[in-house]
C-alpha positions as CSV (number, residue, x, y, z in Angstrom):
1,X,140.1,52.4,100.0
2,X,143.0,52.4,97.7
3,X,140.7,52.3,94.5
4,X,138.0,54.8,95.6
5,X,140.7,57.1,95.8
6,X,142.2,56.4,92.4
7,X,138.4,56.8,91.9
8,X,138.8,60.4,93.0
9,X,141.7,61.4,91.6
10,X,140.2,60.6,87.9
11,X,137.4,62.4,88.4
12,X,139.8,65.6,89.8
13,X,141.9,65.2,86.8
14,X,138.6,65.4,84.7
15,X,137.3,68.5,86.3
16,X,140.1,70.3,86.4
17,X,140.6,69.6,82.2
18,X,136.8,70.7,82.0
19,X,138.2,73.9,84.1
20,X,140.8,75.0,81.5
21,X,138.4,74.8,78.7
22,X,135.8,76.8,81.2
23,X,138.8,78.9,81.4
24,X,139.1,79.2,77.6
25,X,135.8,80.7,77.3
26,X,136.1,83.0,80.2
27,X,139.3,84.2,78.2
28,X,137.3,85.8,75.7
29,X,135.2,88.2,77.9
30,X,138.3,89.2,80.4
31,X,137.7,92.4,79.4
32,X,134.4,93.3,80.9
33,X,134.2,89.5,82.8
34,X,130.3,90.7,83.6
35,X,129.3,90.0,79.9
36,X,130.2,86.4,80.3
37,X,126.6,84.5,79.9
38,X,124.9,83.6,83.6
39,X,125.4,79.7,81.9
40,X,129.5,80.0,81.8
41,X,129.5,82.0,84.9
42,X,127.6,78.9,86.5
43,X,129.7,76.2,85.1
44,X,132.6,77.5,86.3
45,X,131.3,77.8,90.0
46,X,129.8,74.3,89.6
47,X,133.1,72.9,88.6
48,X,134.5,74.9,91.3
49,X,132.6,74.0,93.6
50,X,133.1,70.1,92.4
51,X,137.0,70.8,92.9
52,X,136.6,71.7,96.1
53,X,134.1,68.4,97.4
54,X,136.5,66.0,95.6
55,X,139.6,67.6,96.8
56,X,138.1,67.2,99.9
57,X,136.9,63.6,100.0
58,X,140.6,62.6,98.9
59,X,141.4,64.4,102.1
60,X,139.5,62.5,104.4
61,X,140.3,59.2,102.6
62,X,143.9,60.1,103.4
63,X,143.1,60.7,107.1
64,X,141.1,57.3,106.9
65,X,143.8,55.3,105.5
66,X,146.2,57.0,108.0
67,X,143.5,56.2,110.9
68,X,143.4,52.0,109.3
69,X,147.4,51.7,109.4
70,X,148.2,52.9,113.1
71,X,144.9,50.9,114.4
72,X,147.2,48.4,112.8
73,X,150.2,49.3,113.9
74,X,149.0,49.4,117.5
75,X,147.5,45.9,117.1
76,X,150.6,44.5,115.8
77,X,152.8,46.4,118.8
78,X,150.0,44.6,121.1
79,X,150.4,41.3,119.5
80,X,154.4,41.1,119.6
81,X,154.2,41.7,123.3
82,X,151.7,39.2,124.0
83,X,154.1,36.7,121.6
84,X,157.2,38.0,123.8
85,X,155.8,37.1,126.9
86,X,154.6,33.1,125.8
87,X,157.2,30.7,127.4
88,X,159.4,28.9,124.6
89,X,157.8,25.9,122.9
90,X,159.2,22.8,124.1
91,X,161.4,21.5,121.8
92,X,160.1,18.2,119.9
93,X,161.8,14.8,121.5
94,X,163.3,12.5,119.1
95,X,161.7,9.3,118.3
């Protein structure tokens, strides 16, 4: 889990550096932003739109891990009072 969302995060931190050279080239037609070419004006929605489905896969990893650790946590709450209530272990006789 822990490495498919390093995963993720490398590929946000490559989108968004492909984002500020997008936004580079949109600089130049800030002007009149409707003379941009229909190719730039796509890349940036793509990259956008890529943004968007990674930020939100890291967000449901993090909900997943979340989910893992208190399954976890509960079984480890269950366990200790299961331990609790086993009488004492005799202690060994010497020989």
């Amino acid at each position: 889990l822990e490495e498919v969302m390093a995963s993720a995060s490398r590929r946000t931190s490559e989108l968004r550096i492909v984002r500020r050279r997008l936004d580079g080239e949109v600089e130049f037609y800030a002007k009149d932003p409707a003379r941009a070419p229909a190719s730039l004006r796509r890349a940036v929605e793509d990259n956008e739109r890529a943004l968007q489905a990674q930020e939100r896969f890291i967000a449901d990893q993090t909900k997943e891990r979340q989910r893992v650790a208190d399954y976890f946590d509960d079984i480890q709450a269950q366990l200790l009072t299961l331990w609790a209530q086993q009488p004492p272990k005799a202690a060994a006789t010497a020989k």
